[in-house]
N, C-alpha and C positions, 0 to 999 in steps of 0.2 A: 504494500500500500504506500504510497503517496500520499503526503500531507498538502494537502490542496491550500494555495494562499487564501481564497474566500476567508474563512472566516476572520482573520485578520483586519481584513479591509471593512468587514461590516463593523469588526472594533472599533479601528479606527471610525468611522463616519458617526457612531453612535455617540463617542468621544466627542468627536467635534460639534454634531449638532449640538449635546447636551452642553458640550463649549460657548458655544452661541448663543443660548437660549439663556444661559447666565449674563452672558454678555450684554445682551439687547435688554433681561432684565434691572441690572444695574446701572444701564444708558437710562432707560428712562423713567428710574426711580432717582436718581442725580437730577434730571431734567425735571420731575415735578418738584421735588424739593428747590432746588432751584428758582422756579417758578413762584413758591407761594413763598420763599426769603423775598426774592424780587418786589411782590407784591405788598409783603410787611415793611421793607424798605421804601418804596415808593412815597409813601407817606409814614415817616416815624412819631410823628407826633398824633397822631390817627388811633394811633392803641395807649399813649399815654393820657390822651383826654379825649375818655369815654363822655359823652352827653347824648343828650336825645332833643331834638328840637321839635319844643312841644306846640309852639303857634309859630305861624312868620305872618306880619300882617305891613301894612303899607311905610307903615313909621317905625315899626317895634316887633323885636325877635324876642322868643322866650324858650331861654334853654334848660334843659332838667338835668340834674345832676345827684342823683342822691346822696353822695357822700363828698356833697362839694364844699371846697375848702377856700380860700380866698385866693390862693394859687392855683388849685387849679380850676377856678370860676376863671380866674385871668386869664389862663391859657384857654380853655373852651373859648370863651369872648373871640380871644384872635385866631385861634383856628379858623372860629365863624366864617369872621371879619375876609382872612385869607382865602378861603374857597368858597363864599358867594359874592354875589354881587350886593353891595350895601344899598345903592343907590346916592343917592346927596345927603340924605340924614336919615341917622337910622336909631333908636335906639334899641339892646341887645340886654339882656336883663340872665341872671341862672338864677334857677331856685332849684330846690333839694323834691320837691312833686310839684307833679301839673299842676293843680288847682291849689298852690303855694298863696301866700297873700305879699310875705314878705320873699326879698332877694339874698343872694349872696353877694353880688356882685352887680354892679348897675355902667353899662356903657354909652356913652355917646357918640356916634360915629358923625364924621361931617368932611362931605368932599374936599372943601375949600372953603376962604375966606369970604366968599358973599354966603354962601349956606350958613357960617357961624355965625356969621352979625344975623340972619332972619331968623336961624330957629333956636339959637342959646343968648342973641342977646351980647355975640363975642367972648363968650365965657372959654370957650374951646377953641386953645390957639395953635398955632401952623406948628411944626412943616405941619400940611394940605396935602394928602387925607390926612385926616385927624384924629386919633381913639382916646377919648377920655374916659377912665375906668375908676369906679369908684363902688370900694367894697368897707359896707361900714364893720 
């Protein structure tokens, strides 16, 4: 008898595929990992101030925060402030539940110097834009 090389080569291939199959595995398990750093990265401050915005209405936002602290009411405020649009005056308020009476933090936004003479009175001064935050 002769030792026939077949079965060698089907070792081999079985080898290899199950080579690959690891391979293509840990390609794109790197790749979603990847992907959702990418996406927590994208915005880092995103996971540090957690809020929920509980109204947006033509003049005034109101953000919830239930375990919010004067810091980071502040931070929530410019998060805001940085990913919508304010408009010319806005004001942006957190409180700790929706239906809160009192704030933690109270903000004024104001495009520019004619917006702050018409709606603070010029209490809220440049640089234009302007965020005046105030957490008693």
């Amino acid at each position: 008898m002769v030792d026939s090389p077949r079965p060698k080569r089907r070792v081999v291939l079985v080898v290899s595929l199950v080579s690959a199959g690891v391979l293509l595995l840990c390609c794109v398990g790197t790749m979603i990992v990847g992907a959702l750093t990418q996406e927590d990265e994208a915005d880092p401050e995103a996971a540090a101030v957690a809020y929920t915005v509980a109204s947006v209405g033509d003049r005034r936002v109101v953000l919830v925060q239930s375990d919010a602290s004067a810091d980071s009411a502040r931070a929530a405020i410019r998060h805001w402030v940085d990913h919508n649009d304010a408009g010319e005056y806005r004001v942006i308020e957190v409180v700790r539940a929706g239906d809160a009476t009192l704030y933690v933090c109270r903000a004024r936004y104001v495009r520019d110097e004619r917006v702050s003479a018409v709606q603070t009175g010029g209490e809220v001064k440049g640089p234009y834009p302007a965020l005046a935050i105030h957490c008693p």
